[in-house]
C-alpha positions, 0 to 999 in steps of 0.5 A: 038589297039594302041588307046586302049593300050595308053589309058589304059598303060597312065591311069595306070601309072597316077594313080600309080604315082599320086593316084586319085587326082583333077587333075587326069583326066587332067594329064592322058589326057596329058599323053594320048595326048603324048602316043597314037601318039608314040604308033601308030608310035611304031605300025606301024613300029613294026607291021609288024616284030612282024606278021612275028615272030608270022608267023614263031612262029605258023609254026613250 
């Protein structure tokens, strides 16, 4: 999920803030490079909260 995410958010944001230029394709692997590690860390150690909000959301 993460992976998917990281790569279409950065993929996104790249193209917003650059257009499609020459370099396109190796500024959004840098941003990729950056944001899928912090990605899976945010999903990780959030993971598990937002299951519980959703468990508790779904129960009542």
């Amino acid at each position: 999920m993460s992976f998917f995410l990281s790569s279409l958010m950065s993929l996104w944001v790249t193209y917003i803030n650059l257009g499609f230029t020459s370099s396109f394709i190796s500024q959004w692997i840098h941003a990729f490079s950056l944001a899928w590690p912090a990605a899976a860390v945010i999903a990780f150690f959030v993971g598990p909260l937002a299951q519980k909000i959703t468990q508790r959301l779904l129960s009542n």
